[in-house]
TORMIBA-654651 format. One record per residue (C-alpha): residue number from 1; x, y, z. Coordinates in pm, 1 decimal, decimal comma, always signed. Example, Ala and Ser with C-alpha at 12.3 -4.5 7.8 and 13.67 -1.06 7.14 Angstrom:
<nodes>
NODE     n         c1         c2         c3
NODE     1    +1230,0     -450,0     +780,0
NODE     2    +1367,0     -106,0     +714,0
</nodes>
This chain:
<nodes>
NODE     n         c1         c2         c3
NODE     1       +0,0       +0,0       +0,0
NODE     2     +139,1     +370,8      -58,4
NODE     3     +209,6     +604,0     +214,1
NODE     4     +185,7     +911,5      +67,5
NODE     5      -38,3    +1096,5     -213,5
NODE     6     +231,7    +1166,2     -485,4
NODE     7      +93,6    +1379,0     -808,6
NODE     8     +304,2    +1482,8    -1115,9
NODE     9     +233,8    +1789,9    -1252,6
NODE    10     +389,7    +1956,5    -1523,8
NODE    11     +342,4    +2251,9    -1777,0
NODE    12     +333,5    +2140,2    -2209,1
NODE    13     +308,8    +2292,2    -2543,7
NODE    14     +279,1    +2102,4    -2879,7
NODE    15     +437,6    +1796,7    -2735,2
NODE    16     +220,5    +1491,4    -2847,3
NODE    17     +560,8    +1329,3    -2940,9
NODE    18     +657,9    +1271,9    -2565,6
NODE    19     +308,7    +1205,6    -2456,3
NODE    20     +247,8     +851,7    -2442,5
NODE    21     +587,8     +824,3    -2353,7
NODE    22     +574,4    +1028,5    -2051,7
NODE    23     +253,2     +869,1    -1945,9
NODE    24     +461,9     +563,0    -1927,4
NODE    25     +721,0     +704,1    -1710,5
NODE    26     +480,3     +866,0    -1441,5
NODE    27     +195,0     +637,7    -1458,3
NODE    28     +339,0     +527,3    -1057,4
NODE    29     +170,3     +860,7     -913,7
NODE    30     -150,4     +866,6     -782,6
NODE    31     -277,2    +1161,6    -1001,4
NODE    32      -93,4    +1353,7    -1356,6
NODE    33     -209,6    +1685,8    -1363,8
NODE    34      -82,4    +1919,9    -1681,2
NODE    35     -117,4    +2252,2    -1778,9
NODE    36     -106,7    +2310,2    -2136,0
NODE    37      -36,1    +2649,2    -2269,7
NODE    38     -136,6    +2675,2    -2614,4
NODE    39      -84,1    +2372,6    -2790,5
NODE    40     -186,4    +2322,5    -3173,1
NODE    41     -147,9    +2000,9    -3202,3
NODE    42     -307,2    +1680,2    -2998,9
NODE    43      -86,7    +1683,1    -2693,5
NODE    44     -404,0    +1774,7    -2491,8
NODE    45     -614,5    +1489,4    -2631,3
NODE    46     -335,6    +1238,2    -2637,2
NODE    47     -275,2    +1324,1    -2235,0
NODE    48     -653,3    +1264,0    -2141,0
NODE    49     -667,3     +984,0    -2308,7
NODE    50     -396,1     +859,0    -2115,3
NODE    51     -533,9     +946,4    -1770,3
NODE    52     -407,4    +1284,0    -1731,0
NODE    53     -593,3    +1594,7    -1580,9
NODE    54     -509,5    +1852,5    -1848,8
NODE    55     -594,9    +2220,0    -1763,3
NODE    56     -559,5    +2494,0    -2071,8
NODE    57     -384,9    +2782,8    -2008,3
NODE    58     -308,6    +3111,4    -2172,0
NODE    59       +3,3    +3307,9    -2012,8
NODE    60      +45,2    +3603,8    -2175,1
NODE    61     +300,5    +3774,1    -2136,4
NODE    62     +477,4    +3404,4    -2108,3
NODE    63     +687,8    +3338,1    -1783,2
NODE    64     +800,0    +3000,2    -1652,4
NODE    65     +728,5    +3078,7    -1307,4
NODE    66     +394,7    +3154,3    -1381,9
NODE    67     +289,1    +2877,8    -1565,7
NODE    68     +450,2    +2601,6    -1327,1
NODE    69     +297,3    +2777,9    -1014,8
NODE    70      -44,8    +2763,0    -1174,4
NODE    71      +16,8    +2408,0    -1264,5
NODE    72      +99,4    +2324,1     -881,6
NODE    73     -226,3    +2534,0     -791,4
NODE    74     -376,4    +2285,3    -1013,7
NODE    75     -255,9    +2004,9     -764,2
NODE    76     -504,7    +1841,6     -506,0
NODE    77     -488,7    +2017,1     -165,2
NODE    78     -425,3    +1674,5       -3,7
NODE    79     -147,1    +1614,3     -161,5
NODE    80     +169,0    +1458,3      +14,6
NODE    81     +426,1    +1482,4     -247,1
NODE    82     +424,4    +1681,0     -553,6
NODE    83     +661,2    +1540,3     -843,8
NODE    84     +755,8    +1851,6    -1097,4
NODE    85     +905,0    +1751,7    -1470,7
NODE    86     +858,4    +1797,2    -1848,2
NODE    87     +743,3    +1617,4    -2122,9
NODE    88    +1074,5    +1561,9    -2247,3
NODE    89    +1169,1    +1404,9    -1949,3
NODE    90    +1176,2    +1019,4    -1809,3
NODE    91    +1161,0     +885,1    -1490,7
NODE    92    +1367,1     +574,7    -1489,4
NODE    93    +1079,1     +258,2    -1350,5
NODE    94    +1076,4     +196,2     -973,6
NODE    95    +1080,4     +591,0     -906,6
NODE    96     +804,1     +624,5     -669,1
NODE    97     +910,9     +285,5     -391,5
NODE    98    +1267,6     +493,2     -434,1
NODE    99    +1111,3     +813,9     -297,9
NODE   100     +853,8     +680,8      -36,7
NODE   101    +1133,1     +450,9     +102,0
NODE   102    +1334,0     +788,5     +253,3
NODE   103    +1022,6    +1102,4     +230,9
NODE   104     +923,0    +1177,1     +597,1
NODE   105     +679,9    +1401,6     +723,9
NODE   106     +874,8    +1668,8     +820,9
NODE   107    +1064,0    +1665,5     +460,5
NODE   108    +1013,4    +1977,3     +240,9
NODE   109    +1150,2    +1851,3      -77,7
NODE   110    +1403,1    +1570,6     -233,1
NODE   111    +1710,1    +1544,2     -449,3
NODE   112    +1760,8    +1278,7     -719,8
NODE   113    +1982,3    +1250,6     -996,0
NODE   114    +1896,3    +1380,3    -1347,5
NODE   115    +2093,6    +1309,4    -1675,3
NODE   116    +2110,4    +1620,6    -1906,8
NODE   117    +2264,6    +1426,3    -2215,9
NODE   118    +2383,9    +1122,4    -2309,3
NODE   119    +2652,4     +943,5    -2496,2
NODE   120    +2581,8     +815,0    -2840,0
NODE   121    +2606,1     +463,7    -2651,2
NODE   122    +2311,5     +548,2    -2446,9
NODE   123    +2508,3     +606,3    -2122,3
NODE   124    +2499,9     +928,1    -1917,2
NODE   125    +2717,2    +1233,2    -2046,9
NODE   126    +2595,3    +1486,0    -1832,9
NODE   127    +2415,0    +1422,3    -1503,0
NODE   128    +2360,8    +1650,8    -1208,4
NODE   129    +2150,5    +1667,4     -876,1
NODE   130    +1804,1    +1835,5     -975,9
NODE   131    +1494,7    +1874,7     -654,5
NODE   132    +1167,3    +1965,6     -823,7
NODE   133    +1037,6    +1678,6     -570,8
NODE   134     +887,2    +1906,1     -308,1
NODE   135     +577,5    +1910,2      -35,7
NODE   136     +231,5    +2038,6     -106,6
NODE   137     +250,7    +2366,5      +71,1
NODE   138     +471,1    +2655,7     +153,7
NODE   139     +603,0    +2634,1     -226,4
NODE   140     +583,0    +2837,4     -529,4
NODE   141     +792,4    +2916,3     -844,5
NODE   142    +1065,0    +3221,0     -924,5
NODE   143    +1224,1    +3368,3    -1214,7
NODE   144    +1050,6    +3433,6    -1548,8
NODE   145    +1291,5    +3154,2    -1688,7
NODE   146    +1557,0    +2905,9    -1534,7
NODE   147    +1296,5    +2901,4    -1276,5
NODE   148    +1331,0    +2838,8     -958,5
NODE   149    +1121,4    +2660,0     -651,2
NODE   150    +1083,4    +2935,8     -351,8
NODE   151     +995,6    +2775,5       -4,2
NODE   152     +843,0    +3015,5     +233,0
NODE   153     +682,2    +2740,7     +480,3
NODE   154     +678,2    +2775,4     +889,6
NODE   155     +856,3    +2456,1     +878,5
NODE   156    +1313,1    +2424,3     +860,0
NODE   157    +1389,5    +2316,0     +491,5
NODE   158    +1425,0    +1928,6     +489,1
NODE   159    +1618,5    +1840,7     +198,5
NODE   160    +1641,1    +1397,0     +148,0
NODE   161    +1864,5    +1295,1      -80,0
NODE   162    +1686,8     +953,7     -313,8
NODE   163    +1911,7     +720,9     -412,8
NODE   164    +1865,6     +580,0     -714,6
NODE   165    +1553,0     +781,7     -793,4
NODE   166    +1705,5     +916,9    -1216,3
NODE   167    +1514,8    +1153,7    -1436,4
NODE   168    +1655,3    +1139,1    -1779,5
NODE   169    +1615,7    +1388,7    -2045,8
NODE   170    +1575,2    +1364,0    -2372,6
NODE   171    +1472,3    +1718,6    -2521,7
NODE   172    +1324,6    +1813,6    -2876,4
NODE   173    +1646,7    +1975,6    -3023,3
NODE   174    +1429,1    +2112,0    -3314,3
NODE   175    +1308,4    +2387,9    -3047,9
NODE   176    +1445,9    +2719,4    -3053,2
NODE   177    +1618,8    +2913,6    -2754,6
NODE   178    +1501,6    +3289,9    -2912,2
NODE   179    +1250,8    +3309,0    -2622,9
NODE   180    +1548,2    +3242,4    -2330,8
NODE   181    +1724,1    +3577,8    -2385,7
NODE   182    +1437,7    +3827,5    -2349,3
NODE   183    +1331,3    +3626,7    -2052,3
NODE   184    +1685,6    +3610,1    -1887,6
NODE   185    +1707,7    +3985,4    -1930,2
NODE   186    +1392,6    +4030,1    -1783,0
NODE   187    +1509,5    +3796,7    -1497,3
NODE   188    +1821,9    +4017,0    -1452,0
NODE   189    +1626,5    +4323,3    -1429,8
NODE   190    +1422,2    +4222,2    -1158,1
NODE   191    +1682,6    +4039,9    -1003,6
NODE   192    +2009,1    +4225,4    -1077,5
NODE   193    +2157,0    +4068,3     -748,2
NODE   194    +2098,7    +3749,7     -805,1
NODE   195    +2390,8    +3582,5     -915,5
NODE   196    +2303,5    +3244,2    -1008,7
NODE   197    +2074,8    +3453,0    -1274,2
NODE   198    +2364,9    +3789,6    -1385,8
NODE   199    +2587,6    +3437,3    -1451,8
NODE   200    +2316,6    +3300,3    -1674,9
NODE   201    +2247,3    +3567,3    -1854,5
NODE   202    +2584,2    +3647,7    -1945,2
NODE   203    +2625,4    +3331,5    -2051,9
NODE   204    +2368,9    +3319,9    -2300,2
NODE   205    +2502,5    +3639,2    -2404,3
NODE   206    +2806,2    +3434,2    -2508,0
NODE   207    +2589,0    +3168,5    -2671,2
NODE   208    +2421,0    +3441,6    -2885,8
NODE   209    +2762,0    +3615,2    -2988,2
NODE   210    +2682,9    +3911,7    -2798,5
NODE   211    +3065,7    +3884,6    -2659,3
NODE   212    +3119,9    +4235,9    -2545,4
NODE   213    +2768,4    +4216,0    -2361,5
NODE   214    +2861,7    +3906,3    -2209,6
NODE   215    +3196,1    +4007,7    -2052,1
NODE   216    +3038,5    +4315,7    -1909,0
NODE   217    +2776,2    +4079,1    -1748,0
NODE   218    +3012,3    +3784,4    -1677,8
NODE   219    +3240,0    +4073,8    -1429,4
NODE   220    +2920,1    +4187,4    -1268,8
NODE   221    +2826,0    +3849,8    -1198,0
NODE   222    +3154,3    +3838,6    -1045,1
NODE   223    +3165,4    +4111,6     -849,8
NODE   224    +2806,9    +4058,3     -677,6
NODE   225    +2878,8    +3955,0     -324,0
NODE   226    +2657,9    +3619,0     -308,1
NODE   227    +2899,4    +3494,6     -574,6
NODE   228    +3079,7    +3264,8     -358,0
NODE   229    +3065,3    +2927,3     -512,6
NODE   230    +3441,8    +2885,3     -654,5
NODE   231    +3344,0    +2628,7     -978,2
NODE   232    +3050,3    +2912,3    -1073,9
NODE   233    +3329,8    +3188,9    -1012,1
NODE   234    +3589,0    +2984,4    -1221,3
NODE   235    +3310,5    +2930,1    -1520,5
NODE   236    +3229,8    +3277,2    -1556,2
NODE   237    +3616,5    +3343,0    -1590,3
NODE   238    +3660,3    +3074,2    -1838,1
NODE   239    +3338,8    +3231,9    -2061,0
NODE   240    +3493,0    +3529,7    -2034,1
NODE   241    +3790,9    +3422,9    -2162,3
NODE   242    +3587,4    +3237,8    -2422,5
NODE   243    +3457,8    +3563,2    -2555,2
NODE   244    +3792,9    +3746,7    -2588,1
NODE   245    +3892,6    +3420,0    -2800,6
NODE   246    +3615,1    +3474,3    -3036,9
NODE   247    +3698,8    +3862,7    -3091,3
NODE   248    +4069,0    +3749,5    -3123,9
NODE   249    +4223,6    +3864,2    -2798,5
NODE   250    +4408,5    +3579,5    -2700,7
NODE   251    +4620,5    +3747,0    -2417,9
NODE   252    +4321,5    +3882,2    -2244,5
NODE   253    +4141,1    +3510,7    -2287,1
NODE   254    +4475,1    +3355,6    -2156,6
NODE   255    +4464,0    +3631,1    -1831,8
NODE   256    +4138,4    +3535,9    -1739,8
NODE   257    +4200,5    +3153,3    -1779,5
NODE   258    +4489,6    +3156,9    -1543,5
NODE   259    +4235,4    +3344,2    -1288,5
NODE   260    +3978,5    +3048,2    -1360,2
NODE   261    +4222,6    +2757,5    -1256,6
NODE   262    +4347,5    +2992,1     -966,7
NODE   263    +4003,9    +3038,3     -869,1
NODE   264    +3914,8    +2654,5     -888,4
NODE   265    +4147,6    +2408,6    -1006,6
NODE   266    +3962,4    +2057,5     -947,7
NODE   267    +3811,0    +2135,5    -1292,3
NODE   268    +3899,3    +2044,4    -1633,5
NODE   269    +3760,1    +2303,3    -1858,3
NODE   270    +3929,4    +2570,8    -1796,1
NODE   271    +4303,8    +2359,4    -1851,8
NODE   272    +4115,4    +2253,2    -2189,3
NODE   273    +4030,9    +2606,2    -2287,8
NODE   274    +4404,3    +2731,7    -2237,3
NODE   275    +4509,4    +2371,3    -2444,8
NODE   276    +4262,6    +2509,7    -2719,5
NODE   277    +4444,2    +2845,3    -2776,4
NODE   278    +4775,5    +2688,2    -2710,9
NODE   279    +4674,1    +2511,0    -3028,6
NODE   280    +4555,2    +2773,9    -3225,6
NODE   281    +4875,8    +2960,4    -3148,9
NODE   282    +5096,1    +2660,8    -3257,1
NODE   283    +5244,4    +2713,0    -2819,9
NODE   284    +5248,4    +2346,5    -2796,7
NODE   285    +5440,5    +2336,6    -2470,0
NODE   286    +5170,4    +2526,6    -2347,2
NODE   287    +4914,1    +2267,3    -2491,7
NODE   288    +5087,7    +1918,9    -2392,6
NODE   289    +5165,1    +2111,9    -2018,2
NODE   290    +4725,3    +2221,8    -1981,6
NODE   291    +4638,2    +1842,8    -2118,7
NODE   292    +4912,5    +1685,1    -1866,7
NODE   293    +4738,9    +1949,3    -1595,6
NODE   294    +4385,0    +1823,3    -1711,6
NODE   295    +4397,7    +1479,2    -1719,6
NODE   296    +4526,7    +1468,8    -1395,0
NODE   297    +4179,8    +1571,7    -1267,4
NODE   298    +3990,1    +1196,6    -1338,0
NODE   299    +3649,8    +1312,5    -1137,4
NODE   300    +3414,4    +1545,7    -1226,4
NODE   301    +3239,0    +1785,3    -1040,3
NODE   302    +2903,1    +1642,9    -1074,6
NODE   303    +2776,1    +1969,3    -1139,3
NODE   304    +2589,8    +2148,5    -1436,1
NODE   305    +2895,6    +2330,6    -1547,8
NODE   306    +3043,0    +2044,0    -1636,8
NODE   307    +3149,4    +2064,7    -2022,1
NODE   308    +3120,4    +1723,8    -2164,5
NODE   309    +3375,2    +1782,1    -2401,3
NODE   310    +3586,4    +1758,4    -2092,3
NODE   311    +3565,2    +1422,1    -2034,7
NODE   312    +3578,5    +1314,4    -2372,1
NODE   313    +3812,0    +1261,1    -2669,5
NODE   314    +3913,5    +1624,2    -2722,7
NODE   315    +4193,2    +1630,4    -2439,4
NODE   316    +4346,7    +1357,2    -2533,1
NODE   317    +4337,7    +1502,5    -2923,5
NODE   318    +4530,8    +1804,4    -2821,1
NODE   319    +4742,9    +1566,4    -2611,7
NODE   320    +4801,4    +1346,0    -2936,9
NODE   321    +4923,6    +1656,7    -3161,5
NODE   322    +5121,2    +1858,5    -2899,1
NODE   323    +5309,4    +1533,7    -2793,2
NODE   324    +5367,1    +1510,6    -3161,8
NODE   325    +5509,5    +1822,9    -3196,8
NODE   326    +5716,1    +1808,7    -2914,8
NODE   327    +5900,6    +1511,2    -3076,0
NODE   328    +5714,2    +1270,4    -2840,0
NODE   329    +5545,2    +1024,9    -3069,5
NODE   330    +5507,1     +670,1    -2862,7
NODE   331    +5288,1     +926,4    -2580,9
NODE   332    +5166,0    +1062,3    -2875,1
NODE   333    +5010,9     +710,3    -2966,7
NODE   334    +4911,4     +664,2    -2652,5
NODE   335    +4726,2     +986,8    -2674,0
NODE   336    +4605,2     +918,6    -3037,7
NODE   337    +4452,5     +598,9    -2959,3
NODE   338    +4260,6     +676,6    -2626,6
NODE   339    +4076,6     +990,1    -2859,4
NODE   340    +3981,6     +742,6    -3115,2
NODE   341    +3852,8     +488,3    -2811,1
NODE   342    +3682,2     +772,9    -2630,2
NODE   343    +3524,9     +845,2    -3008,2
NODE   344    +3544,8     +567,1    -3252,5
NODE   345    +3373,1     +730,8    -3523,0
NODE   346    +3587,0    +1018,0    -3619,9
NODE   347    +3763,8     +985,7    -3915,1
NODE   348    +3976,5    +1329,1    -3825,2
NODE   349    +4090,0    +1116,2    -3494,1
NODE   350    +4153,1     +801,8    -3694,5
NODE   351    +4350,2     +977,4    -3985,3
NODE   352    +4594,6    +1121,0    -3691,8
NODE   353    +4638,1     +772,7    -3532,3
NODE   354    +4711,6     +648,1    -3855,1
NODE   355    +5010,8     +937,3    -3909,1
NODE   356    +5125,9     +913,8    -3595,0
NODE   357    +5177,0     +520,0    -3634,3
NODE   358    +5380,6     +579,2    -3983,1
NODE   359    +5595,5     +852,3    -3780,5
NODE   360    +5681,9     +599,6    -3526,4
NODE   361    +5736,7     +285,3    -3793,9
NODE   362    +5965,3     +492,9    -3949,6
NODE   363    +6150,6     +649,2    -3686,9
NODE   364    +6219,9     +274,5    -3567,6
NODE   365    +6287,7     +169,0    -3907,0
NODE   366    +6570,9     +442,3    -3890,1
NODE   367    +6677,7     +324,0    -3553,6
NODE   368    +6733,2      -47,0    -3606,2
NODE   369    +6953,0      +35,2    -3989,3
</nodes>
């Protein structure tokens, strides 16, 4: 028998793609309840047929916050346990026995693991801790996008870890992102000292090409005094720096790389990113020394900033040419071979093996006449 009254609720537009698929996933609660906002094709009809409550919505002017809060208000008053997530997004099977085996009472919400991306094999590229698991009461939803839950209950927060509990996602790439910036902006302005937001926006700023906008709101984000959290502080350097690379400034990209691994140096990406214009400027001591520095960090973070190209064949593809260079072909090979492991289907990666192995045949073919 269950011990608590768990409902999934969730916010959709023109999604009948994920639907039945979905349906699957959270089929364990004891009530779906969805708020559509404006779809034009039959995502609505597909989710009632399927069981689900489906409320329709218009939001005008559009907000995220808005529309999940008035999706929770949608939620049964006796509810226990309210279960947030998308469409796109799939609750691996056993989810609920997972969360009712550690939810108290006096618990306000729950962390679980969620996979952003995967590999091309199917296994996780990109996972992080995500807690839109959360009581009834005493929540509601911030921030017109990258929304965020607010608890303003009489109760302590209660935060339970689930073990085992995964949401994977597996988004509709075919979606645009032109409706993130305006919102972001709008997020900024209401919130200029919120860092977790000045960071985000400045990084879409970089995502859009808007470099010089971007470094102006990358320092601000730095120089807000809730900034403390040294990977965050470390990424906004290393987007910075990013941004000076694209307008051709490699010194000033190189300056505020060093700050990034001075400001956090159990991470990868920045090592990588100083590797990358090492390349570009044919410094390949400077390369082979930031892929020696970056491979000797083996564990990631765990957080969203990790870069999956971090952790995949590109350092040891700088490794492989710098090494090269350097007049260091058998770690060269070494480095050659684990890029074509970590991605067998690159011909660029193979071609290199192949030249490096030649190199070597003939340098011992040399050394044994």
């Amino acid at each position: 028998m269950n011990k608590y009254k768990i409902y999934v609720y969730a916010i959709c537009k023109n999604e009948e793609q994920f639907a039945d698929r979905w349906m699957d996933a959270v089929g364990e609660a004891d009530g779906v309840i969805v708020t559509d906002t404006g779809s034009e094709d039959r995502t609505v009809q597909k989710l009632r047929a399927r069981g689900a409550v489906v409320y329709e919505e218009k939001i005008s002017p559009w907000r995220f916050d808005v529309a999940r809060t008035i999706s929770l208000n949608h939620v049964p008053e006796d509810a226990d346990i309210c279960v947030c997530n998308d469409l796109d997004e799939v609750f691996e099977p056993g989810w609920r026995e997972k969360l009712e085996a550690v939810w108290k009472p006096e618990h306000t919400r729950a962390k679980y693991l969620f996979t952003w991306s995967f590999n091309p094999d199917g296994t996780p590229l990109k996972q992080f801790p995500m807690e839109k698991i959360h009581r009834r009461h005493g929540f509601r939803w911030i921030h017109p996008v990258h929304e965020l839950l607010e608890y303003s209950g009489e109760d302590p927060e209660s935060i339970v870890w689930v073990d085992g509990l995964v949401l994977n996602h597996y988004p509709d790439l075919t979606k645009p992102r032109s409706q993130y910036l305006p919102l972001l902006e709008l997020s900024a302005k209401e919130n200029p000292l919120d860092d977790r937001t000045v960071f985000w926006l400045g990084r879409e700023y970089m995502y859009y090409g808007k470099y010089d906008e971007s470094i102006a709101t990358l320092q601000q984000h730095l120089r807000l005094p809730t900034a403390l959290w040294a990977e965050e502080r470390s990424a906004s350097m290393r987007f910075i720096a990013r941004c000076y690379e694209a307008k051709g400034d490699y010194a000033q990209a190189k300056s505020w790389l060093w700050r990034a691994m001075a400001e956090y140096s159990a991470a990868r990406e920045p090592y990588l990113a100083m590797a990358k214009i090492g390349y570009l400027e044919k410094d390949w001591p400077l390369t082979y020394a930031m892929i020696k520095k970056a491979l000797n960090i083996v564990q990631p973070s765990g957080s969203y900033l990790v870069d999956p190209e971090s952790w995949g064949a590109m350092p040891y593809d700088y490794g492989a040419i710098s090494a090269f260079r350097l007049g260091l072909p058998e770690e060269a090979l070494m480095f050659a071979k684990t890029a074509c492991e970590q991605n067998p289907e690159d011909k660029r990666l193979q071609a290199n093996l192949q030249l490096i192995e030649q190199a070597l045949a003939k340098q011992e073919s040399k050394e044994g006449d």
